[in-house]
N, C-alpha and C positions, 0 to 999 in steps of 0.2 A: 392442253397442258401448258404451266406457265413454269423456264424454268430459271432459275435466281441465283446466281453464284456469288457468295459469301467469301472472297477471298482471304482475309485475315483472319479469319476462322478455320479454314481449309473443310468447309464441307460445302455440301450442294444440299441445298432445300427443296426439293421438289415438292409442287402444288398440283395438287390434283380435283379438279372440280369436276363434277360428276351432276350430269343431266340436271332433274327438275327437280333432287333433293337439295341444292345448295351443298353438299357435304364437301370435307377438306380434311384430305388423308395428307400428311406430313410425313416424309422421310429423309433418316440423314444420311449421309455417306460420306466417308473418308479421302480425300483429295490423296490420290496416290502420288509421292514424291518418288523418282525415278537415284537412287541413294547409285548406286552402280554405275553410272554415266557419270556424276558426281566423283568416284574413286576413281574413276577411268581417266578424266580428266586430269586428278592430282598425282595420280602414279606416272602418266605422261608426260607430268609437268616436272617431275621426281628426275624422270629419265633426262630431259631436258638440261635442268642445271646439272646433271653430272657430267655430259656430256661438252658442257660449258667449260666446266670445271678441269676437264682432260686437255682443252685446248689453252685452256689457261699455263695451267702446269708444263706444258710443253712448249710456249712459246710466252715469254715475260716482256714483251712490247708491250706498249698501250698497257700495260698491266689495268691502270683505272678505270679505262673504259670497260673491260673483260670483264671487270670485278660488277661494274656498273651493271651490265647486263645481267649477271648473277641474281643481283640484289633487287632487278623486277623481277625476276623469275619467283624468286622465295616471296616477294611483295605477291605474286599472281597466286603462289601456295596457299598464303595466310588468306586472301579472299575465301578460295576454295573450301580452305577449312572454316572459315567462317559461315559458310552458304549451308555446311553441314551439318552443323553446329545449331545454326538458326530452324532448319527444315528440321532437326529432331526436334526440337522443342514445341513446333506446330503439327506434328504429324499423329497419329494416335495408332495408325498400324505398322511395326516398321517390318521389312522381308524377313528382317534376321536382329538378334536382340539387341536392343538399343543401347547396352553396356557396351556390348562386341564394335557395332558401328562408331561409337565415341572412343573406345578406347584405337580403331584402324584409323580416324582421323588425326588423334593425335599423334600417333607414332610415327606414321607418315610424314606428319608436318614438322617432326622432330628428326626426320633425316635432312628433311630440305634448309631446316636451320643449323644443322651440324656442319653441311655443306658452305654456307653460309659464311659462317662464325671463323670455317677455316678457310677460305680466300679473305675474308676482313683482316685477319691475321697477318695474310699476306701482304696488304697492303700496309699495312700500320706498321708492322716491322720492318718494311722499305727491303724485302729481302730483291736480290739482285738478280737471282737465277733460280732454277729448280734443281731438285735431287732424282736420280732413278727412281728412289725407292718412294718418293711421294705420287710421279707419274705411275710407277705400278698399282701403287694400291688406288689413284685414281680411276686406273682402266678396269680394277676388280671391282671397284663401288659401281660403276654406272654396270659392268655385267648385271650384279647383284639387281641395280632399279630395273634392271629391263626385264629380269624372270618375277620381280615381284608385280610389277604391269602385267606381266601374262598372265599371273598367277591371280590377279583380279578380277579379269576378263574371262577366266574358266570358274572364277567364283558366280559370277552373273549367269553364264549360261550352266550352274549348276551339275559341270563338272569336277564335280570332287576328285573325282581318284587321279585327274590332271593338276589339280589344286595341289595335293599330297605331293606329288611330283617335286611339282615347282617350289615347296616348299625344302623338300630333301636338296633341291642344290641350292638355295639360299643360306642354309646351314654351312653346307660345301664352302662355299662362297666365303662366307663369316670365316670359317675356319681357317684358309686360306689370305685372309687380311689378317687375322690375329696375327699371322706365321708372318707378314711379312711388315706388321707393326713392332715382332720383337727383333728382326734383321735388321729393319731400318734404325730400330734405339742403337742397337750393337755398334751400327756401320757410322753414325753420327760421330761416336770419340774415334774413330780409325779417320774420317773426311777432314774434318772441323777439328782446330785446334782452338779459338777462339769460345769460352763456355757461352759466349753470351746467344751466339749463332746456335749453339746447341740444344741451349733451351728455349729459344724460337721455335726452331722445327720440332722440334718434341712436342710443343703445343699443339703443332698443326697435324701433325703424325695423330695425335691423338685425336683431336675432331674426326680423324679423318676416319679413324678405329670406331670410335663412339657412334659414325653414321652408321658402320657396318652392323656394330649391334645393336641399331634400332631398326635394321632392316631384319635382324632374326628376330628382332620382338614384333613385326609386322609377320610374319613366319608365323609366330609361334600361336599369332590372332587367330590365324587362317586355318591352320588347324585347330582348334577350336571348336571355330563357326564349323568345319566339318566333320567335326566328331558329333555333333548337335542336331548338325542336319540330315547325314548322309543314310 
């Protein structure tokens, strides 16, 4: 048996020659892409820059370099999401529907640049210090990345009814940032008298909201995929 791997293709040609007929049976098969190691990867990578993000908000030294480290991280996302991006378009069998899979790559990669967009913010407005209420809803984002990783990784092993789970406190979660996206506008004209400071952080308030709900529309995928599958 002679066997030939066609990598740009993603299949395997297997030759099969058989005795003293000369015959040559041809089969093809489908290079299975491992899509779940791949989200495993980017939901870690999710937890990662939040977890950045927390350190940042809490302690404004170095702010550039903080920021710097952010901005590979989100650079390491957009690979990620590239690689997934690429492997659908080569792959012909996926685990779970190819809409589902594109549309979990991007939402994902839409928290990590929400993330993103607001430390940029940070820096470019030259702001001096942080607020409470930016460090709380920073430490509720990175909870929110770290149930949506889990909530991944029981996607893979095909635990659903733990998938459900972890989706009911990512809502939680969401629901709980909203509440304290409308404290922190409220507490903004009570802190800041200055409007210009007001509508700075009001920007970043908002990235910061906008990540949360792109973490319930990562949620709302996931269930989904397990209504379809389960």
């Amino acid at each position: 048996m002679i066997i030939i791997s066609f990598i740009d293709f993603r299949l395997l040609y297997i030759l099969n020659f058989s005795g003293g007929n000369d015959s040559i049976k041809v089969r093809l098969f489908p290079k299975e892409t491992d899509f779940f190691e791949i989200f495993d990867k980017s939901a870690l990578n999710l937890t990662k820059a939040a977890s950045l993000l927390i350190s940042l908000m809490e302690n404004f030294d170095n702010i550039e370099a903080r920021a710097k480290e952010i901005y590979e991280v989100e650079q390491d996302g957009d690979i990620l999401t590239h690689d997934i991006m690429k492997k659908l378009n080569k792959t012909f069998i996926t685990p779970i529907d190819r809409e589902d899979l594109y549309a979990l790559a991007s939402r994902l990669d839409d928290v990590l640049d929400l993330i993103w967009a607001a430390v940029d913010r940070l820096t470019v407005f030259k702001l001096k210090e942080s607020t409470k209420e930016a460090i709380a809803m920073s430490k509720d984002l990175l909870m929110t990345a770290e149930v949506v990783h889990k909530a991944i990784k029981k996607l893979k092993e095909k635990n659903y009814s733990h998938v459900q789970e972890y989706c009911i406190e990512i809502n939680r979660l969401e629901n709980r940032i909203d509440r304290g996206f409308r404290d922190a506008l409220g507490k903004l004209f009570d802190d800041f008298k200055d409007p210009i400071l007001i509508i700075k952080w009001k920007e970043i308030y908002e990235h910061l909201e906008d990540a949360s709900d792109r973490c319930e529309d990562v949620a709302n995928i996931l269930e989904a995929i397990v209504l379809k599958h389960a």
